[in-house]
C-alpha positions in Angstrom: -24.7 28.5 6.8 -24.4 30.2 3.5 -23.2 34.0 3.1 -23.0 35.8 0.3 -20.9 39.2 1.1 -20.1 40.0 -2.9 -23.2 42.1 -3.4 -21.0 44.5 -5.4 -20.6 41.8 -8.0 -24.0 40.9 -8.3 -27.0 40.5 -6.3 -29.9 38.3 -5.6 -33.3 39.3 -8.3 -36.3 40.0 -5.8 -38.9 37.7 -6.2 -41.4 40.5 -7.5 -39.1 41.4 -9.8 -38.2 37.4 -11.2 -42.1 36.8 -11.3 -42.9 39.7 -13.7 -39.8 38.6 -15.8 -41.1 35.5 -16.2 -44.8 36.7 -16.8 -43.2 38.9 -20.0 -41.5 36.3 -21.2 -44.1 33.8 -21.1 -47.0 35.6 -22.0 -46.3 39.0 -22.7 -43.4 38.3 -25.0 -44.3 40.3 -27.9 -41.5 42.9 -29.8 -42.4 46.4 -28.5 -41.2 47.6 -32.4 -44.5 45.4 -33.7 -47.8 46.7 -34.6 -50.1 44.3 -33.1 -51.4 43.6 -29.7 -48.4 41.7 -28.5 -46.2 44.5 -29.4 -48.3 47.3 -28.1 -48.2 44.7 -24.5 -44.0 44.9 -24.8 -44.1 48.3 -25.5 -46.1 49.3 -22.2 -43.8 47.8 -20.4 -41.0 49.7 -22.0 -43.2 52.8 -21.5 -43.4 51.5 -17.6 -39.6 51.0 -17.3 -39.1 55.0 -18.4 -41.6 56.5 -16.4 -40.9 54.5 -13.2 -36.9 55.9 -14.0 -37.9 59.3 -15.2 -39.1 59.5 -12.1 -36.7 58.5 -9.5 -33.9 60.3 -11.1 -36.2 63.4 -12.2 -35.2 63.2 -15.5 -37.4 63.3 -18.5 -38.3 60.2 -20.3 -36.8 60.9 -23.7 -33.4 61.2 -22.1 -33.6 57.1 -21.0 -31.5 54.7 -22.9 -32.0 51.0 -22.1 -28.7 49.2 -22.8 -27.2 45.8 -22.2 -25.7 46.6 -19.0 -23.2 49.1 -17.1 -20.3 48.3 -19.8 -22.9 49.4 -22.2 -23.9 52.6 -21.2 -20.0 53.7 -20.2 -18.7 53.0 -24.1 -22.0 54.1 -25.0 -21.4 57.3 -23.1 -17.4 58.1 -23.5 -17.1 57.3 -27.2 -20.5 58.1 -28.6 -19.5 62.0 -26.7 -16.0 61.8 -27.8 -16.9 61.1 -31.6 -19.8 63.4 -31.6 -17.7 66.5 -30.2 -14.1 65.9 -31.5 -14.4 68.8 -33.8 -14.3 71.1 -30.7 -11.6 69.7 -28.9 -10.0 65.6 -28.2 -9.0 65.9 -24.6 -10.7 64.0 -22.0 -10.7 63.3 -18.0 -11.0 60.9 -15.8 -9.6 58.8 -12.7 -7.2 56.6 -12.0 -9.6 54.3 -10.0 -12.5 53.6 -12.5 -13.8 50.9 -13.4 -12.5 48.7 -16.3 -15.2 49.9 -18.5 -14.5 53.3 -18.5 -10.6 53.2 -18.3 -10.4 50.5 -21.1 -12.5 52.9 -23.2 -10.3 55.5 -22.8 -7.3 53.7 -23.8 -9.0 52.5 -27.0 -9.5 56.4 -27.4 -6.0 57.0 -26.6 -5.3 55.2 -29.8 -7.7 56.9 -31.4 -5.9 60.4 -31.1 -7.2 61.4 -28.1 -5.4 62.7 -25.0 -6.7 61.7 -21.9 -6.0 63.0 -18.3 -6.0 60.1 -15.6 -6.5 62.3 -12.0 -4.9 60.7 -8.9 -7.2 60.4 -5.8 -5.6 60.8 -1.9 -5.6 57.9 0.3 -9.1 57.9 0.7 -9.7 57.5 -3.0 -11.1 60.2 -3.2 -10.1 62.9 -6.1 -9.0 66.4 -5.6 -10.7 69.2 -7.5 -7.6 71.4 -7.3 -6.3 68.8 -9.8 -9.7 68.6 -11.5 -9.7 72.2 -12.3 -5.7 72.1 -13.4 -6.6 69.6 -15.5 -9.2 71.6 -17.6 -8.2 73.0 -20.9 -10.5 74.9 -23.6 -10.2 71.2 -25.6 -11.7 69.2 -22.9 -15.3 67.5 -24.2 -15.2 65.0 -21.7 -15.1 64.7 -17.9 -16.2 60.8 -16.3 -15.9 60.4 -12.6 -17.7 57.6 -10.8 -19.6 57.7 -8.3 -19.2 54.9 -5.9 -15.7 53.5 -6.0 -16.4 49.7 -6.9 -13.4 47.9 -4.5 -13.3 50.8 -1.5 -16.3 52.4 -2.0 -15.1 55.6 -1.6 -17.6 58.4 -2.9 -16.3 61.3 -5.1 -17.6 65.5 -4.9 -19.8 63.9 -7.6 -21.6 67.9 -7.5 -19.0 69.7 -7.0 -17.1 68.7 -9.9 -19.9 69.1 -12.2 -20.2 73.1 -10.7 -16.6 73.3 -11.5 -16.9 71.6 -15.2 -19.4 73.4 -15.6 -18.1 77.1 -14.6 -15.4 76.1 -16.3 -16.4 75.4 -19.7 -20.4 75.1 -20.1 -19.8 73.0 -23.2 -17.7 70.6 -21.2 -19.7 67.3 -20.8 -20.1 65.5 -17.8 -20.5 61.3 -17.3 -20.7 59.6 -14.1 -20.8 56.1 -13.8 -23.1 55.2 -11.4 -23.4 51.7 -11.3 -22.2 51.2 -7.7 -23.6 54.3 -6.5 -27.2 54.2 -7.7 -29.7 52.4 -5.4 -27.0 53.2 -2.4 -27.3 56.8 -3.0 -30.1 59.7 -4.2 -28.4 60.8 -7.5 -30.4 63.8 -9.7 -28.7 64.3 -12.9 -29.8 67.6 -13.6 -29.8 68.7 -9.8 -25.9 67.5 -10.1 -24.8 69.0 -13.2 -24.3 65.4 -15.0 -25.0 64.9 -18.7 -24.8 61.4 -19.1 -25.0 58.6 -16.1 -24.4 54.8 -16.0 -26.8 52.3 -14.3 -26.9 48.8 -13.9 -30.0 46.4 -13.3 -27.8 43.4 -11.3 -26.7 45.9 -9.0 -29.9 46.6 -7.6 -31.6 42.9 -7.2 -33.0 43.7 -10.8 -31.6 41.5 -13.5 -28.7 41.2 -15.4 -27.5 42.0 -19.0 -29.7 45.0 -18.9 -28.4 48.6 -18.0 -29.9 52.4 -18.6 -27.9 55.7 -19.4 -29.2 58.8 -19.1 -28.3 61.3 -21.8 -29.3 64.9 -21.2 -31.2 66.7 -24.0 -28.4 69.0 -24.9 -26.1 66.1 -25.2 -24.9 64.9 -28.5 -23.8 61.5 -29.1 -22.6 59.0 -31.8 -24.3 55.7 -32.1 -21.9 52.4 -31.3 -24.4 50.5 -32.7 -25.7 50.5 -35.8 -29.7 48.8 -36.7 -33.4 49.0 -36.8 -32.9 52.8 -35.1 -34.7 51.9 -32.1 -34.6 54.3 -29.1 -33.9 57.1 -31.6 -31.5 55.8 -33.2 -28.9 55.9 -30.2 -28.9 52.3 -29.7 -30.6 50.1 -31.9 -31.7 46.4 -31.4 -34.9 44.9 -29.9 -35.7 46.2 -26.2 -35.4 43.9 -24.2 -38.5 44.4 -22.3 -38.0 41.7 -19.1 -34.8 43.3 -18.4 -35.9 47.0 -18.6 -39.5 46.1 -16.7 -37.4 44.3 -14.0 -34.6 47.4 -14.1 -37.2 49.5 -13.3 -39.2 47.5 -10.7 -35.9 46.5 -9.0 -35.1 50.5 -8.7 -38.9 51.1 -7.7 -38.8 48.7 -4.6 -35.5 49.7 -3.3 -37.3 53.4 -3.3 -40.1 52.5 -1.1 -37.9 52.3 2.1 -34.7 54.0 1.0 -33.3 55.7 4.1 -34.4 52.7 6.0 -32.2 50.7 3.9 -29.3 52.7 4.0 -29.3 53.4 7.9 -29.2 49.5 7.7 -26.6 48.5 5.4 -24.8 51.8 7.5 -25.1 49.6 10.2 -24.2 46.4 9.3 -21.1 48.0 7.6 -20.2 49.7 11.4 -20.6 46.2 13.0 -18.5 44.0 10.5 -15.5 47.0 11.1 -16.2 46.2 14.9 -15.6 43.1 14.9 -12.5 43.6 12.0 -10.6 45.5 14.9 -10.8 43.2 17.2 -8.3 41.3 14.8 -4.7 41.4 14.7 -2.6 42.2 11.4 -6.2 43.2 10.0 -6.1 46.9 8.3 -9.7 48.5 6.7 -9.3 50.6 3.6 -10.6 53.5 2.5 -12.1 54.5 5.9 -12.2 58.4 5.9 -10.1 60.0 9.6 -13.4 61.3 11.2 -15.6 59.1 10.3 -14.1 55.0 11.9 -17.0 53.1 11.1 -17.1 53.8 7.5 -19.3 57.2 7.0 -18.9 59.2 4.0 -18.2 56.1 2.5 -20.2 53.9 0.9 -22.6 52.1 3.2 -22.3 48.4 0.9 -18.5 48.4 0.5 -16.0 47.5 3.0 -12.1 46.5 1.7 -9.9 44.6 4.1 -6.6 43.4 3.8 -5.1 40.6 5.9 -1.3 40.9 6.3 0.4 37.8 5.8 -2.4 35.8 3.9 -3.4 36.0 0.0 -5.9 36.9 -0.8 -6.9 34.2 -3.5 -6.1 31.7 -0.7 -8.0 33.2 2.1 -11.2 33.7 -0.6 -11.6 30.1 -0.8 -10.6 29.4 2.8 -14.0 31.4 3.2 -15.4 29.9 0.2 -15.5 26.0 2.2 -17.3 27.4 5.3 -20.0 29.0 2.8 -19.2 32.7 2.8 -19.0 34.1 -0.5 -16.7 37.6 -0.8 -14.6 38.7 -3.9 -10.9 39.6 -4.1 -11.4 43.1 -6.3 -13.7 44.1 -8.8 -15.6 41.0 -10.8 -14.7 42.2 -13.7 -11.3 41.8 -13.1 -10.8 39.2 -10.4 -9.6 36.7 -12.3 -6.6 38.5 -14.0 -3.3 38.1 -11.8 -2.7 42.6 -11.8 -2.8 44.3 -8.9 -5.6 46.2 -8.1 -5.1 50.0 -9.8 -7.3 51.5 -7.2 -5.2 49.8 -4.5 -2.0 51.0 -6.1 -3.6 54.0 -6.6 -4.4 54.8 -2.4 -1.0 54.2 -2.1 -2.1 50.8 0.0 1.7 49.1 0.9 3.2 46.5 -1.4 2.6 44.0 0.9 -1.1 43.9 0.9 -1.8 44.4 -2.4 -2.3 40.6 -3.0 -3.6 40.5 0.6 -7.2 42.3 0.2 -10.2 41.2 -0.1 -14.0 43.3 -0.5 -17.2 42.2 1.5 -20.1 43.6 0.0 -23.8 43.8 2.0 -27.0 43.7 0.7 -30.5 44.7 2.6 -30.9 40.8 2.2 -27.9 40.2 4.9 -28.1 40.0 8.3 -26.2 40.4 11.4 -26.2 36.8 12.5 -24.1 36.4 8.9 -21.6 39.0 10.1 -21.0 36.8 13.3 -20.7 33.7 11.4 -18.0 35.5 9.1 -16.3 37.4 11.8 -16.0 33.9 14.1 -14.9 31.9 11.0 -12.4 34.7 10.0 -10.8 34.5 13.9 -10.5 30.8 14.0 -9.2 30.5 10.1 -6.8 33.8 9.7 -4.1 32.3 12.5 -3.6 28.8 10.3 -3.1 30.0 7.1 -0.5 32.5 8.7 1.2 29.3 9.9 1.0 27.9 6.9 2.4 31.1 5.1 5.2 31.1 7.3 6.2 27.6 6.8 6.2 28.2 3.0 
């Protein structure tokens, strides 16, 4: 049997949503900037992409970016707001548990002159808005919270914050990165306070190396990308029109039967943590006190760490019966650090190199969950033997 639990990663493209790729890049391939028929094909599928997202997020269509992915649209976001408002201040916010994207950006500010403000979240991963609101000054531009923690799941007072920004210092922008969160979650920018949000297409069985940011109509933003001034002038280069139609298709058929879906990811999330207690030396992160089977949390996400086994040896111990799960964020799996959000809960010393994430799709099932949990049981015990011999 094969499993693949690392749906935060990356998922599996629909097959609606590979078959009109392939149609626009077959036959409907033209460049949505050209005058002719071709063109005017690509560039109703562009005009699809931005209704079909306008839509869902209840946003206008002028404030839709297409972008090359979630990395995109958080650089786009942070600098292009930083540059474009340092006159009225250089102090920014974040967390300590973002993604790479957004916390590498904000170093590269850092050394740009800016001063940034990393907030700590409680052992939940959750952040504090007592500490948001300390944070605040009258030179803060720039607030960026995600949504959906990436390795834990945990899900921040996205809407409360933005109140609190937003009594705060009107002016005060407001980015959330919603890569993890959007498709999992109903997010309404305006509803929300948020200026600026991150989406990615491989997150949501749409395709990859395409992204969208939504920039509200008051925001002002710097280009990082300089061309033939396409999507007015925010971020030139061709559209590319497969990944924005399947972007927006991907979004559109996870939409049809949302509550559905997330009642059943819920539940396949509540019976993998069953069957993780019945373990020894197995401890689930990120679970909030009243809520055991992972509510309030995210309902894709589920961090375990497995005292007394690494987790890089346990991943491919997995990885030889078929079940596919990831040992932190991809985008930084494969560097040796330990995980900052993992530090960051205050997770023991012990288990830092000792955790790994399983991550659900609506594509998984229970009898997968079984397989896992049974191959987990009879595997777990050896390697402890073996770690003990070492």
């Amino acid at each position: 049997m094969e499993v693949y639990f690392d749906n935060s990663a990356t998922t599996q493209v629909l097959p609606e949503v590979a078959e009109q790729m392939m149609k626009i890049m077959c036959e409907d391939y033209g460049n949505p900037s050209s005058m002719h028929n071709k063109g005017l094909q690509a560039e109703n599928y562009i005009r699809y992409a931005r209704e079909t997202m306008a839509k869902l997020l209840k946003v206008t269509e002028k404030e839709l970016l297409f972008t090359s992915g979630g990395t995109e649209s958080d650089n786009l976001a942070i600098m292009g707001a930083a540059y474009a408002n340092a006159r009225r201040g250089k102090h920014l916010i974040t967390t300590q548990i973002e993604h790479p994207a957004v916390l590498q950006t904000m170093h590269h500010l850092e050394e740009q002159g800016f001063q940034v403000t990393y907030l700590p979240v409680n052992s939940f991963g959750v952040i504090r808005l007592e500490d948001l609101k300390r944070a605040m000054t009258p030179d803060t531009i720039l607030v960026s919270i995600m949504h959906t923690n990436n390795e834990i799941g945990a899900l921040e007072p996205i809407a409360e914050a933005g109140e609190l920004i937003k009594k705060m210092n009107p002016f005060t922008l407001f980015h959330v990165d919603a890569v993890q969160g959007f498709g999992k979650a109903k997010i309404y920018p305006k509803r929300m306070h948020i200026d600026m949000l991150s989406i990615s297409g491989h997150k949501i069985h749409g395709p990859k190396g395409v992204g969208l940011l939504y920039v509200g109509s008051n925001v002002k933003l710097q280009p990082i990308l300089f061309g033939g001034g396409q999507q007015g002038n925010l971020r030139s280069g061709t559209e590319n029109v497969p990944g924005a139609a399947g972007l927006a298709m991907a979004a559109e058929l996870l939409y049809k039967n949302f509550d559905a879906d997330i009642d059943y990811l819920y539940g396949l999330k509540k019976y993998f943590i069953e069957g993780l207690r019945e373990m020894e030396g197995v401890r689930i992160n990120g679970l909030l006190p009243d809520e055991p089977y992972g509510g309030g949390t995210a309902p894709h996400i589920v961090s375990v760490s497995f005292r007394g086994i690494r987790s890089e040896v346990l991943l491919h111990a997995l990885e030889e019966k078929g079940i596919y799960v990831s040992a932190g964020s991809a985008c930084s799996a494969k560097k040796p650090l330990p995980s900052a959000t993992l530090k960051a809960i205050g997770l023991d010393k012990s288990l830092l190199e000792s955790t790994l994430r399983f991550s659900f799709s609506i594509l998984n099932t229970r009898e997968e969950i079984d397989y896992t949990l049974k191959v987990l049981c009879d595997t777990m015990p050896v390697l402890r033997r073996y770690t003990r011999k070492a």
